[in-house]
Backbone of each chain as ProteinMPNN parsed JSONL, in Angstrom:
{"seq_chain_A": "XXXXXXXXXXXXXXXXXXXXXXXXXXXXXXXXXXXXXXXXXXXXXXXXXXXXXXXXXXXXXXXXXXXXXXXXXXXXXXXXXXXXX", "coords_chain_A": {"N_chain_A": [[112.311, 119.518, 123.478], [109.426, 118.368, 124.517], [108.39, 114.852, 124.601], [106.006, 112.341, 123.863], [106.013, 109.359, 125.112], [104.967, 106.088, 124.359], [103.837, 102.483, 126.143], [103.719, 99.363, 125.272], [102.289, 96.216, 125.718], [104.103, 93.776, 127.029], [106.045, 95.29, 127.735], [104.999, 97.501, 128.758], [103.678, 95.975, 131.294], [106.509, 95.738, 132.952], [107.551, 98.231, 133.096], [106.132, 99.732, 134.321], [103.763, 101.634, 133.557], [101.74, 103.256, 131.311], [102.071, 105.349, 129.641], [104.038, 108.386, 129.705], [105.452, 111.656, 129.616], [108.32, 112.738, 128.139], [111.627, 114.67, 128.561], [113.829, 114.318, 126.223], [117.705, 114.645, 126.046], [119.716, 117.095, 123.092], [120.698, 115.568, 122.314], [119.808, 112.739, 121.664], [118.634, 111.934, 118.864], [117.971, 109.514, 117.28], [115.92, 106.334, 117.297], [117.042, 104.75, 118.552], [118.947, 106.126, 120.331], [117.111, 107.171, 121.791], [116.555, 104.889, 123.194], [119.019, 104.262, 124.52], [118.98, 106.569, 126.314], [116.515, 106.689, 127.788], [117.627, 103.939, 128.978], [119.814, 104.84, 130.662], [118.027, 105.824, 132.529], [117.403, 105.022, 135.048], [117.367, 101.969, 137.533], [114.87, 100.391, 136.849], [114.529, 101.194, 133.48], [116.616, 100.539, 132.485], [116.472, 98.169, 133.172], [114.288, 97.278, 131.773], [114.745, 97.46, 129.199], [116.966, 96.202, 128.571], [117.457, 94.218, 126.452], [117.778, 95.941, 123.092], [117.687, 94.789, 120.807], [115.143, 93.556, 121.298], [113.349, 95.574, 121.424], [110.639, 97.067, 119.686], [110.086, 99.96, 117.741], [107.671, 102.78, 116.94], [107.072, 106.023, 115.388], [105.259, 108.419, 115.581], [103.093, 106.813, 114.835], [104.311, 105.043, 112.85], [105.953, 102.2, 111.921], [109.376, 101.99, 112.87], [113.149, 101.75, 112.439], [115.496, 101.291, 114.663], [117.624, 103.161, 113.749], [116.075, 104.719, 112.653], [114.739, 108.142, 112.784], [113.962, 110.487, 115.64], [113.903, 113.018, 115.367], [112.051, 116.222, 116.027], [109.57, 114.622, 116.469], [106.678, 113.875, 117.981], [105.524, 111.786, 119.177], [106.7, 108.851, 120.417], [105.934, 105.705, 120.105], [107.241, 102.571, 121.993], [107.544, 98.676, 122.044], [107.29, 95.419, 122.852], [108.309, 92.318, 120.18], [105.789, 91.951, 117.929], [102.939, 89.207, 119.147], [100.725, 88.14, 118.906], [99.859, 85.827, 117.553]], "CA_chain_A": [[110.9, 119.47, 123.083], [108.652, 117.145, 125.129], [108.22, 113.932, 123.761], [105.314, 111.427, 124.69], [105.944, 108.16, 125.161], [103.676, 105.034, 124.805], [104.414, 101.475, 126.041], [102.701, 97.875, 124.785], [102.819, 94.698, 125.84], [105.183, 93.191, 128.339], [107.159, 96.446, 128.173], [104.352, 98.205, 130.034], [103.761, 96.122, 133.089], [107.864, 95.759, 133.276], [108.133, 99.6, 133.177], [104.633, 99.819, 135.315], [103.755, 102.574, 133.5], [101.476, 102.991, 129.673], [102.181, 106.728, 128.767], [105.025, 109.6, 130.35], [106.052, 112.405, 128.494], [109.716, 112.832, 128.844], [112.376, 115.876, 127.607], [115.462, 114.284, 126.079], [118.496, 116.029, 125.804], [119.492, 117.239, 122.05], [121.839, 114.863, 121.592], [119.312, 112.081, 121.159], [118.178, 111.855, 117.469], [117.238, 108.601, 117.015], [115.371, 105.609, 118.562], [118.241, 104.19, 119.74], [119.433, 107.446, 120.827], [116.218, 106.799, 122.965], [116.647, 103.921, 124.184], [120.127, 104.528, 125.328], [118.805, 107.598, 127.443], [115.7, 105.988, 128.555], [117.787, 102.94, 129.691], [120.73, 105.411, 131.899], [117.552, 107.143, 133.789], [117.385, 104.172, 136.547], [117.112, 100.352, 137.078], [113.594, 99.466, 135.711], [114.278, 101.1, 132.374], [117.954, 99.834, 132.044], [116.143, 95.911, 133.216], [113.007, 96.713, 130.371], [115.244, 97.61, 127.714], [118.411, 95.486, 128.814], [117.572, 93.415, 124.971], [117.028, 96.531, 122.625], [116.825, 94.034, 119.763], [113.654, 93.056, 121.24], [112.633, 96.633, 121.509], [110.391, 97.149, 118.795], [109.555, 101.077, 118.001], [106.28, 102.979, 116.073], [107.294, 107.272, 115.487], [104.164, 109.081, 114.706], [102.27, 106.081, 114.385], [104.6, 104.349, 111.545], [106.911, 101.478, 111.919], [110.545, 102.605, 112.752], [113.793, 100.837, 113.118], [116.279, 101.871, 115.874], [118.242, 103.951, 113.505], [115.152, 106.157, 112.752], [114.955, 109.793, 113.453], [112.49, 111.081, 116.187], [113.626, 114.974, 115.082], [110.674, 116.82, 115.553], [108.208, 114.111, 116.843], [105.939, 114.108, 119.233], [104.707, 110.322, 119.758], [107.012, 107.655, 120.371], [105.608, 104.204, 120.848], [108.064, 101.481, 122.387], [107.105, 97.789, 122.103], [107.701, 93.948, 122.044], [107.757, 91.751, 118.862], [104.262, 91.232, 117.776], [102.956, 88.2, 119.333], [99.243, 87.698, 119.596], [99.608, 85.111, 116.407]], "C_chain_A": [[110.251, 118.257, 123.739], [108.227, 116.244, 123.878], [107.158, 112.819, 124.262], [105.653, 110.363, 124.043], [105.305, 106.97, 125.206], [103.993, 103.609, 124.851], [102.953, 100.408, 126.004], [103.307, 97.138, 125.348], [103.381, 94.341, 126.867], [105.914, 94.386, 129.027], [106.27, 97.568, 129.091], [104.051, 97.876, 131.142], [105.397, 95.983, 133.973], [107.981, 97.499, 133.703], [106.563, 100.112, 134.702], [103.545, 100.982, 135.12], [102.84, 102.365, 131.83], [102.219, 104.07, 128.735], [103.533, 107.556, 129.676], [105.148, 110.338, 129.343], [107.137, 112.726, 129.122], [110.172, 114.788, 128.022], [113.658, 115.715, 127.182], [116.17, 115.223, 125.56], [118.803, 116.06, 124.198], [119.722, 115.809, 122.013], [120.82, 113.728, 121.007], [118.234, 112.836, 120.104], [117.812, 110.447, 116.998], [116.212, 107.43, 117.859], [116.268, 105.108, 119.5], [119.18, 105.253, 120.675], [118.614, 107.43, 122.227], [116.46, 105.729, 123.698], [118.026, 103.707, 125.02], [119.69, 105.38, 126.53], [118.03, 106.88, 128.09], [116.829, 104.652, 129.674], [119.09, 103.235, 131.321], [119.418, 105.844, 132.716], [117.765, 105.926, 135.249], [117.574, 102.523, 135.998], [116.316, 99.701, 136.352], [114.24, 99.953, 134.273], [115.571, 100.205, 131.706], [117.518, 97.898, 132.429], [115.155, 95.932, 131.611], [113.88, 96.525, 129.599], [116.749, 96.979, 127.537], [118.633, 94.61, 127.279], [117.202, 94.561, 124.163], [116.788, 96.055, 121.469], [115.741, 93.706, 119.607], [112.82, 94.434, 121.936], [112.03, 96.992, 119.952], [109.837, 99.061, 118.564], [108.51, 101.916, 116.891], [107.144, 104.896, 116.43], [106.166, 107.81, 114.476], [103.009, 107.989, 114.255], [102.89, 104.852, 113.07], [106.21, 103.409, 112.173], [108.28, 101.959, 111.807], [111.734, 101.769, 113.34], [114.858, 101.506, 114.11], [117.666, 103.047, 115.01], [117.62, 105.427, 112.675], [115.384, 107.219, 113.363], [113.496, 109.373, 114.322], [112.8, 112.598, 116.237], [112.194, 115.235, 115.004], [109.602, 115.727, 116.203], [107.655, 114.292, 117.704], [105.08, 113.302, 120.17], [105.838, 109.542, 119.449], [106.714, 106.466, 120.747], [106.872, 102.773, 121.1], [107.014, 99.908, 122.546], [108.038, 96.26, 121.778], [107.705, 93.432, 120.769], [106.383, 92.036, 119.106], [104.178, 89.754, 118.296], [101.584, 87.131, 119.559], [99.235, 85.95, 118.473], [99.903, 83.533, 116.604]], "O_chain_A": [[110.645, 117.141, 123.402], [107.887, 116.555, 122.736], [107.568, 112.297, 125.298], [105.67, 110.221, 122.82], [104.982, 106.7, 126.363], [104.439, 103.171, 123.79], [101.8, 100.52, 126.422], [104.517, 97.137, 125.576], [102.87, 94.841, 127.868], [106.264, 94.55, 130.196], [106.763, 98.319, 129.932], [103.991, 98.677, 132.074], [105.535, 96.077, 135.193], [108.584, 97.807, 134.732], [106.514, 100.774, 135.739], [102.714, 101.326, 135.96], [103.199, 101.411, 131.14], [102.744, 103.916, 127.632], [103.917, 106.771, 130.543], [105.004, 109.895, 128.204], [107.189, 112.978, 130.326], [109.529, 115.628, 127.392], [114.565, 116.496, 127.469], [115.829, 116.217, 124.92], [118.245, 115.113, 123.643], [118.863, 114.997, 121.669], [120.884, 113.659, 119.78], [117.433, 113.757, 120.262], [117.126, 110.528, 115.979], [115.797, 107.705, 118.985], [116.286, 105.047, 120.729], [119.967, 104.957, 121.574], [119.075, 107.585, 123.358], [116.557, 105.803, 124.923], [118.057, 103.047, 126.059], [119.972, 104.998, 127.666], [118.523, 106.28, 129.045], [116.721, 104.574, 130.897], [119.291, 102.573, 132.339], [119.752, 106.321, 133.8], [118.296, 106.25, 136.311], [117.779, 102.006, 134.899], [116.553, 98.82, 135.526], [114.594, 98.94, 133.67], [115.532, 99.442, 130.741], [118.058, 96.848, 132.078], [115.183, 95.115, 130.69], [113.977, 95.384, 129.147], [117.513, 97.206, 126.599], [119.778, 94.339, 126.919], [115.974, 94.605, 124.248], [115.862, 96.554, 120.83], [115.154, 93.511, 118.543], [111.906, 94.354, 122.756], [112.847, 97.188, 119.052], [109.067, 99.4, 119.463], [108.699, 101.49, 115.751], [107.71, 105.078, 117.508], [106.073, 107.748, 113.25], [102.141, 108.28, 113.431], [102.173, 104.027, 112.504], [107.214, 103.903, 112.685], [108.568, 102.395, 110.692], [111.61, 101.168, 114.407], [114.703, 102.726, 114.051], [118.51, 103.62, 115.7], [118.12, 106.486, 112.296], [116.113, 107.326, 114.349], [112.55, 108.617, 114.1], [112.16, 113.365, 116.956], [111.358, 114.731, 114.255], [108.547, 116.308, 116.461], [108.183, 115.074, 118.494], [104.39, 113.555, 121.158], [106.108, 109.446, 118.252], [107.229, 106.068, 121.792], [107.208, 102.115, 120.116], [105.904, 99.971, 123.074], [108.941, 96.003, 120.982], [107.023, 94.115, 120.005], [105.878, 92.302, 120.196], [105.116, 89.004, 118.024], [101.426, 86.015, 120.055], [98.51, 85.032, 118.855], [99.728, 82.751, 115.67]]}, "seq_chain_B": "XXXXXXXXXXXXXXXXXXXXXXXXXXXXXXXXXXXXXXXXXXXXXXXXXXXXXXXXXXXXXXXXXXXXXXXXXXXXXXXXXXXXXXXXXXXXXXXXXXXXXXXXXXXXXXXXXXXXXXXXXXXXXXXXXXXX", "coords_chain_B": {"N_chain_B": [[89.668, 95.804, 95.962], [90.562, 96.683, 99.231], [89.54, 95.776, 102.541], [90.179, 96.476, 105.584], [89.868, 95.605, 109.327], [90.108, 96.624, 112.398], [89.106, 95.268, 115.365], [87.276, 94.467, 118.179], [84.505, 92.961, 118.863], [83.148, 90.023, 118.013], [83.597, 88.076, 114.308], [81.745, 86.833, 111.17], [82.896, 84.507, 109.548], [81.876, 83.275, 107.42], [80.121, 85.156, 106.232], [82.237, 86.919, 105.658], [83.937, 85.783, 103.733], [81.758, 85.327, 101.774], [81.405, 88.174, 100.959], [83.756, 88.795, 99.401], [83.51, 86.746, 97.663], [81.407, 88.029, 96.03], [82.61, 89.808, 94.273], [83.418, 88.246, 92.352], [85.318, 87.209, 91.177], [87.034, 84.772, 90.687], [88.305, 83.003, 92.052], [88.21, 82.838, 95.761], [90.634, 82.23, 98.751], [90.533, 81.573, 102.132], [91.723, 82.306, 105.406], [91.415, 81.445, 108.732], [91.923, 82.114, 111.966], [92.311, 81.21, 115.536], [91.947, 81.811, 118.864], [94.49, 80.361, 120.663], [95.367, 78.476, 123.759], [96.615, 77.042, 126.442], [95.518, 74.936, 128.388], [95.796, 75.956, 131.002], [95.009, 78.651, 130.969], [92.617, 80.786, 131.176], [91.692, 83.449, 130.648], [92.529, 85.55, 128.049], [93.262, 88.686, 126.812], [94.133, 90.705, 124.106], [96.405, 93.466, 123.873], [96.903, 96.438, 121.693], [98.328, 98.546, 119.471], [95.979, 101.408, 118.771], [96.774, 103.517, 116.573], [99.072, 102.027, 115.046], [98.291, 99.936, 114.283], [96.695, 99.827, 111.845], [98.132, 101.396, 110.44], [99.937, 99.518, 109.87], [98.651, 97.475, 109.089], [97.319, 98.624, 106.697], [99.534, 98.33, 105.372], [100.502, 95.971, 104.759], [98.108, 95.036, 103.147], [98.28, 96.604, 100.968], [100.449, 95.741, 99.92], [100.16, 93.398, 99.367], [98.218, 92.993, 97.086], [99.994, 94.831, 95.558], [101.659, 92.44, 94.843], [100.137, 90.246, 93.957], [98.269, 90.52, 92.639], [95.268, 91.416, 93.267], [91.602, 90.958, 93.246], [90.443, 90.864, 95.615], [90.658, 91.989, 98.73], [90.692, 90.516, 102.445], [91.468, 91.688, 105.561], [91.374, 91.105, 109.289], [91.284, 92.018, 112.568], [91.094, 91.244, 115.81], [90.576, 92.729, 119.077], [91.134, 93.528, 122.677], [89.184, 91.715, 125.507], [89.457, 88.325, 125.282], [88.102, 84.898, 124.452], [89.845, 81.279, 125.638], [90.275, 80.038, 122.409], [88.567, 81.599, 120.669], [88.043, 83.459, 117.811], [90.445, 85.476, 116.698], [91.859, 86.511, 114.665], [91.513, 86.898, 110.947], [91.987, 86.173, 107.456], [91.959, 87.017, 103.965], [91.676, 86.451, 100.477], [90.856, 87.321, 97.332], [91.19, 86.306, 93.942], [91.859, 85.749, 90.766], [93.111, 83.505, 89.896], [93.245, 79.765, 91.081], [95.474, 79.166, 92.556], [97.054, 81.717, 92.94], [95.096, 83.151, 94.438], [95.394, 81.246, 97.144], [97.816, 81.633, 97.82], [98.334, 84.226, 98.133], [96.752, 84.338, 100.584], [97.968, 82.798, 102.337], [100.543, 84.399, 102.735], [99.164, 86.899, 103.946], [98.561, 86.031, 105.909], [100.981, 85.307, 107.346], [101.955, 87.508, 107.475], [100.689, 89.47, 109.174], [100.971, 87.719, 111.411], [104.143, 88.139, 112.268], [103.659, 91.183, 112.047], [101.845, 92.634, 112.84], [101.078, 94.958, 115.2], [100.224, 93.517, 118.152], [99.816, 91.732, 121.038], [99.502, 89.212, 123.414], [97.89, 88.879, 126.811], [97.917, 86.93, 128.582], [95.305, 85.05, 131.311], [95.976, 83.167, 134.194], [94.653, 80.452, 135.779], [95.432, 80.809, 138.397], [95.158, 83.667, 138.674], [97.973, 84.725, 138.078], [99.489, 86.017, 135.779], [100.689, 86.078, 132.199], [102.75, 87.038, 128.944], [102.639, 86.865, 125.789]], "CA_chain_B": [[89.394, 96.265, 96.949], [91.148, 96.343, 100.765], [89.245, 95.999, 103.817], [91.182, 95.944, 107.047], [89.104, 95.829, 110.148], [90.351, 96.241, 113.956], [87.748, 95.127, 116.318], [86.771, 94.184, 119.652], [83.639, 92.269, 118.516], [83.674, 88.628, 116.807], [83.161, 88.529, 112.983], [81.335, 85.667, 110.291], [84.069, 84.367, 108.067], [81.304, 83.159, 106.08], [80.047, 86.488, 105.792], [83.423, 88.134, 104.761], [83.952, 84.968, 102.234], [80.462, 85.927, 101.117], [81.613, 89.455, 100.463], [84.846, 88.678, 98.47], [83.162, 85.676, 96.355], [80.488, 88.65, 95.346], [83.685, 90.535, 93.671], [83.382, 87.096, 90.978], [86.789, 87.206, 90.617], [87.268, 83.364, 90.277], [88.388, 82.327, 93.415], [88.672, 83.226, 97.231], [90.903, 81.346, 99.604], [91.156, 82.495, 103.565], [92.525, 81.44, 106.949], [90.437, 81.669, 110.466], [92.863, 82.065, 113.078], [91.956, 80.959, 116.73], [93.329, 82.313, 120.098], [94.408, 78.963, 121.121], [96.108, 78.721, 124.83], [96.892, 76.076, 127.455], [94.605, 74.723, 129.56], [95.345, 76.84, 132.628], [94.673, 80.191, 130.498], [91.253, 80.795, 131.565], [91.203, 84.537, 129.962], [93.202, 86.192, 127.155], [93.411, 90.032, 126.258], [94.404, 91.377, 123.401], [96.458, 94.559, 123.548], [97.061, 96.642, 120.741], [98.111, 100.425, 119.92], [95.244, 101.341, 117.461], [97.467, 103.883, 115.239], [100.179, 101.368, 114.244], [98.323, 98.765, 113.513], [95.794, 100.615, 111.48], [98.93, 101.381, 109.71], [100.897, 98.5, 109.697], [98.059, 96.131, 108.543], [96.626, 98.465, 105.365], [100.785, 98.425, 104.246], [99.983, 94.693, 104.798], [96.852, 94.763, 102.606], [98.59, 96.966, 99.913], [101.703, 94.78, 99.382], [99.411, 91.965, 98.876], [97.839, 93.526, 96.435], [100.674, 94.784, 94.329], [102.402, 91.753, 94.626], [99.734, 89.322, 93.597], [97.299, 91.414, 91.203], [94.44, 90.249, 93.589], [90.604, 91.481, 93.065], [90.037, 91.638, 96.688], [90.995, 91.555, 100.131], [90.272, 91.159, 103.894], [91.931, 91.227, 106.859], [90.575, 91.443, 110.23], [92.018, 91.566, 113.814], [90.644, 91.425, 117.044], [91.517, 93.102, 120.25], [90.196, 93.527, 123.992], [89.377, 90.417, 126.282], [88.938, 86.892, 124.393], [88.081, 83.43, 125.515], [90.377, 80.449, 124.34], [89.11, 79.276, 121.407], [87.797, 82.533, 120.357], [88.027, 83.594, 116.678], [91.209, 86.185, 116.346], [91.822, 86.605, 113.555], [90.882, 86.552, 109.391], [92.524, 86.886, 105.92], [91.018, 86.396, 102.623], [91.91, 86.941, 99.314], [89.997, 86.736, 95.754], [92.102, 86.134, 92.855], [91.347, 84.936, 89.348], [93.371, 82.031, 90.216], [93.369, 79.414, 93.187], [97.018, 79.053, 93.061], [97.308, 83.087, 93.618], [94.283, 83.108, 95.957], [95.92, 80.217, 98.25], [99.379, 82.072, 97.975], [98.522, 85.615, 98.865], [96.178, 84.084, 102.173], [99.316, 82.966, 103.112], [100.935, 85.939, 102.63], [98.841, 87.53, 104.654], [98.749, 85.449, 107.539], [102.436, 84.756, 107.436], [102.356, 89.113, 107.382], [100.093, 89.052, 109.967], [101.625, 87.076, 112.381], [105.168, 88.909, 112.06], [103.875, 92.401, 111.99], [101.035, 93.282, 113.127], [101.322, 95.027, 116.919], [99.183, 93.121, 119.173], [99.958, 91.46, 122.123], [98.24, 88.504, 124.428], [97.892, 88.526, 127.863], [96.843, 85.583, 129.421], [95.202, 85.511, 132.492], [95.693, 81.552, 134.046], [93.643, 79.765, 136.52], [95.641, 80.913, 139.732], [95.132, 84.594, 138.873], [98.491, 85.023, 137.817], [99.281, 86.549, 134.077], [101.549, 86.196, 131.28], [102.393, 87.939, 127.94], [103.045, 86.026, 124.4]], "C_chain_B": [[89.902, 95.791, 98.746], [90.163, 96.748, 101.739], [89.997, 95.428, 105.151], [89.756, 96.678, 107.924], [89.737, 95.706, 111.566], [89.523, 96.311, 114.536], [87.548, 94.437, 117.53], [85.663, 92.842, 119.125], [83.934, 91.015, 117.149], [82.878, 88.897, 115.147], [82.338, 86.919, 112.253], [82.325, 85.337, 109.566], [83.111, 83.791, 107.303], [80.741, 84.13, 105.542], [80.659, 87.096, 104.959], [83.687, 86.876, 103.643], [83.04, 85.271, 101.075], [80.891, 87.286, 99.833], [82.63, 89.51, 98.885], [84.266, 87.675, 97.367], [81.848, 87.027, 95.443], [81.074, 89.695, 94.155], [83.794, 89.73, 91.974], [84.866, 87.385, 90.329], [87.63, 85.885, 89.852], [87.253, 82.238, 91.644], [88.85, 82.84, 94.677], [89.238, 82.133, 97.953], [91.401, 82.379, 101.283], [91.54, 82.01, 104.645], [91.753, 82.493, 107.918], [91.374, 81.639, 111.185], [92.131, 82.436, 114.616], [92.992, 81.28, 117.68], [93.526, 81.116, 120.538], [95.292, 79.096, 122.211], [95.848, 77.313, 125.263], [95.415, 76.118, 127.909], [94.072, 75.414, 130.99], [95.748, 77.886, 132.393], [93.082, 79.983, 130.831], [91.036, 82.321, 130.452], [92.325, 85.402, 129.067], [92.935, 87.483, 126.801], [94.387, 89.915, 125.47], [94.943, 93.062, 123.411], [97.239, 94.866, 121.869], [97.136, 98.768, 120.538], [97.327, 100.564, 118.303], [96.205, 102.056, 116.331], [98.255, 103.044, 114.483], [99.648, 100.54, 113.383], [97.081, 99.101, 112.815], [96.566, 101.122, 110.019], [99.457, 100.034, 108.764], [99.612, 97.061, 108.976], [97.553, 97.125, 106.906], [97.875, 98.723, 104.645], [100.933, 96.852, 104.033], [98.956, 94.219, 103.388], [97.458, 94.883, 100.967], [99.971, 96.399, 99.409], [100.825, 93.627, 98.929], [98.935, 92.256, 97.484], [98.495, 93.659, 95.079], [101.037, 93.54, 93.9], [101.457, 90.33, 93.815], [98.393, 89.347, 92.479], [96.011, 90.769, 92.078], [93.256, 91.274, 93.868], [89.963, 92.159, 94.335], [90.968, 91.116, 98.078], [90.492, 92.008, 101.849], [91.123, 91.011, 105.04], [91.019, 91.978, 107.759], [91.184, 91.15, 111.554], [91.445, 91.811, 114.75], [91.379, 92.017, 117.976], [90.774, 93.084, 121.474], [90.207, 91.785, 124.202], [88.464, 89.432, 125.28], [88.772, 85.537, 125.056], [89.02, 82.538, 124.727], [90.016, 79.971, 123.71], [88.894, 79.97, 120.509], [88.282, 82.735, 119.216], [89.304, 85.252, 117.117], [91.279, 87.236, 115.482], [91.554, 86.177, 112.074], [91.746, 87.252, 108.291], [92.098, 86.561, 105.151], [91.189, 87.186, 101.175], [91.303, 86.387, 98.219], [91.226, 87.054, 94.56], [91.376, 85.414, 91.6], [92.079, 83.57, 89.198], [93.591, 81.303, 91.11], [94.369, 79.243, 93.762], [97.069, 80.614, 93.91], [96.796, 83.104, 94.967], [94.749, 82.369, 97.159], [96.869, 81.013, 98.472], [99.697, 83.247, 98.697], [97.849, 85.367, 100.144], [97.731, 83.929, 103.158], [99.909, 83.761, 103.785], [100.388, 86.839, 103.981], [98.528, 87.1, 106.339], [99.699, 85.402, 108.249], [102.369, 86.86, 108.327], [101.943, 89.633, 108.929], [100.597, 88.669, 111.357], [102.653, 87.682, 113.039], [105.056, 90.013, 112.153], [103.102, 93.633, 112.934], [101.07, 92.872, 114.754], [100.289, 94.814, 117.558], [100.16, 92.185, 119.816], [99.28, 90.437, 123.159], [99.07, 88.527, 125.382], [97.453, 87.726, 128.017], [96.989, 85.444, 130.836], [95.14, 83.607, 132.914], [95.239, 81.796, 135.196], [93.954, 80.344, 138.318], [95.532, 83.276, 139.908], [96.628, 85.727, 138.59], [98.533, 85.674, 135.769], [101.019, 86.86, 133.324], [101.602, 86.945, 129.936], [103.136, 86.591, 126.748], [103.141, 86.867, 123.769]], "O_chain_B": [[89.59, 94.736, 99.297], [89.888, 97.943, 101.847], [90.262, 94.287, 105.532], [88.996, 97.599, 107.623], [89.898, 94.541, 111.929], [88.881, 97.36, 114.489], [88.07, 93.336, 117.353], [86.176, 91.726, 119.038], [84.504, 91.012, 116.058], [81.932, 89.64, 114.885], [82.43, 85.91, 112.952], [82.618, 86.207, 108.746], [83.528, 83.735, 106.146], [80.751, 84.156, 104.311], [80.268, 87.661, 103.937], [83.571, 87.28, 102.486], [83.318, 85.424, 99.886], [80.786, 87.381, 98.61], [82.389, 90.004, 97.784], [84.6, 87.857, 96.197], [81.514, 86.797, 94.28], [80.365, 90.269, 93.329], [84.079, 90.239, 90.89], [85.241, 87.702, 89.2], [88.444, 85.881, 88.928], [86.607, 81.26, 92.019], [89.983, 83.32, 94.67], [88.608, 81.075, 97.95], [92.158, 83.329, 101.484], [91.679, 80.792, 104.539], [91.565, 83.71, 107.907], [91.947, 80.594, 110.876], [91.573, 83.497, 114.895], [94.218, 81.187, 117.617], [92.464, 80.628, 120.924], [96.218, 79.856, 121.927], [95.093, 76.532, 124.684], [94.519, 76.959, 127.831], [93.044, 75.498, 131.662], [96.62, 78.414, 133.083], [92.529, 78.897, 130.657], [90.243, 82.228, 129.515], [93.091, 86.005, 129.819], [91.873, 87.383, 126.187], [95.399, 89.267, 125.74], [94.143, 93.924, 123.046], [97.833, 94.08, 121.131], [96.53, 99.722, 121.027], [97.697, 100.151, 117.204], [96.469, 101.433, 115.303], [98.231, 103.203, 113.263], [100.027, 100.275, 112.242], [96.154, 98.486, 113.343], [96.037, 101.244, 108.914], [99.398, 99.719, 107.576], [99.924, 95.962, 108.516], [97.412, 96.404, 105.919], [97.794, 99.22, 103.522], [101.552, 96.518, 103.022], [99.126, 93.173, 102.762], [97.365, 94.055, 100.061], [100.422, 96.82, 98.344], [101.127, 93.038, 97.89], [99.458, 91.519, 96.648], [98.166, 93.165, 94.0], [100.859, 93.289, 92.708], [102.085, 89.496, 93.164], [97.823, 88.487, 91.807], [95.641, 89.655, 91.707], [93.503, 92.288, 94.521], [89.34, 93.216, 94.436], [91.696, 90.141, 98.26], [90.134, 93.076, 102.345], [91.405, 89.85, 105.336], [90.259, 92.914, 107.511], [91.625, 90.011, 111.705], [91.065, 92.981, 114.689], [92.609, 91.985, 117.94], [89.654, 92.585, 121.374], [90.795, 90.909, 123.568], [87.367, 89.589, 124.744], [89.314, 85.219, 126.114], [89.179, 82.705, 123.518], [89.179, 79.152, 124.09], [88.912, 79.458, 119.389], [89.355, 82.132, 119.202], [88.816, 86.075, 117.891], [90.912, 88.411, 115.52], [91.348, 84.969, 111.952], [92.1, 88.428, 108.21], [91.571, 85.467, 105.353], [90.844, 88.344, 100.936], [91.186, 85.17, 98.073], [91.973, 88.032, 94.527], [90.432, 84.626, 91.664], [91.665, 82.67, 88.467], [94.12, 81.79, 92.11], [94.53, 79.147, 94.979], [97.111, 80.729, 95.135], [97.35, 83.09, 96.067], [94.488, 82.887, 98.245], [96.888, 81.269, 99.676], [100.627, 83.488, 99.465], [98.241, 86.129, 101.028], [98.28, 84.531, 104.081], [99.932, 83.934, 105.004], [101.123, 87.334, 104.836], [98.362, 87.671, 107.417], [99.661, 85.426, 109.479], [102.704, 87.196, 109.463], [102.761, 90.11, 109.716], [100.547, 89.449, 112.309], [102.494, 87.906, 114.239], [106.143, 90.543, 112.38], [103.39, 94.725, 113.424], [101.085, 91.819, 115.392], [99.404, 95.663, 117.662], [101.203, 91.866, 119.245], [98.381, 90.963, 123.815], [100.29, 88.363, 125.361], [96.319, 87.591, 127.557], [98.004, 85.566, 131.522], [94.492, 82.821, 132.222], [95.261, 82.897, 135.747], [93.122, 80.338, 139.225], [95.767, 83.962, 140.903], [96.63, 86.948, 138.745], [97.672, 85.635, 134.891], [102.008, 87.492, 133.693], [100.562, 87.54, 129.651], [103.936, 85.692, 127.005], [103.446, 86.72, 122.586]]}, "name": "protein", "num_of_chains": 2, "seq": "XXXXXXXXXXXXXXXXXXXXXXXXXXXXXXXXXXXXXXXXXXXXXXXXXXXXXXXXXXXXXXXXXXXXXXXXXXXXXXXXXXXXXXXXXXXXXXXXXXXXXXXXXXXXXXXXXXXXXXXXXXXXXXXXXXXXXXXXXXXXXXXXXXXXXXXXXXXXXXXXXXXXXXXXXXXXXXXXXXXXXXXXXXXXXXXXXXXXXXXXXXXXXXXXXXXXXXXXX"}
């Protein structure tokens, strides 16, 4: 099921990219499920996401931690800490 | 009562103090928060993904709330391009007492700080750019 993707912060001019919609395979079910796949496709994503502690992630719009589901979604946002503060 | 505001455009904090002291609760206490940068930041942006933090600040608003029985509240966050200096952000809470009122500003600044997804760019003097 296509999944769109949306990046903030640092993690978008690292990736060079704001939005993609991807099609992971089943197997990923969670965020970290994501960010494992995302980080095998090549070099940039395996350099962005080389800390995924400091991957912060939003599913559907709502705060999610890396052992969240994205079954079924259809917006994943990837991001840094917060840091404007 | 919770007002959360995300905005582009600068706000009055004597205004929104205004608002919350009209609640006559007892007492309002709030915190102004300034984009404050180096010297050789010349221009600061603000990014921000509107759904989250739209979210993530009125679960902000409503923890405050339960947790401190408090008559009113404001937060307020800026986004888009800022100068240094420029007014940020705002929290403000009315409480029937000034201990509470002082305690939950906190609160919400502390919350604030820690949660809410925004982002500065800063643009410095040679045209180069960083992220905080």
């Amino acid at each position: 099921m296509p999944l769109d993707l949306l990046y903030f912060g640092a993690l978008r001019d690292r990736l060079g990219r704001d939005a993609e919609r991807v099609d992971p395979p089943s197997h990923v079910v969670t965020v970290g499920d994501l960010l494992g796949w995302l980080a095998g496709r090549d070099g940039a994503y395996r350099d962005a996401l080389a800390e995924p502690s400091r991957i912060h992630a939003a599913v559907e719009g709502q705060p999610t931690g890396h052992e969240g589901s994205i079954f079924g979604a259809r917006e994943v946002a990837l991001f840094p800490p917060p840091g404007a503060l | 009562m919770i007002d959360i505001r995300i905005q582009a455009t600068d706000f009055d904090p004597g205004h929104q103090i205004g608002r919350l002291e009209q609640l006559v609760a007892g007492s309002v206490a709030s915190v102004t928060v300034a984009a404050v940068a180096s010297d050789e930041v010349t221009e600061i942006h603000v990014d921000h993904y509107p759904a989250l933090a739209r979210n993530v600040l009125a679960a902000i608003g409503a923890e405050a709330e339960a947790r401190f029985g408090l008559a009113g509240i404001i937060l307020i966050h800026r986004h888009g391009p800022l100068l240094p200096g420029e007014r940020i952000a705002f929290a403000a809470a009315a409480a029937a007492e000034t201990g509470v009122a002082f305690e939950a500003c906190g609160y919400l600044i502390d919350a604030l700080r820690d949660r809410a997804p925004f982002w500065l760019r800063e643009t410095l003097g040679d045209g180069s750019v960083r992220w905080r």
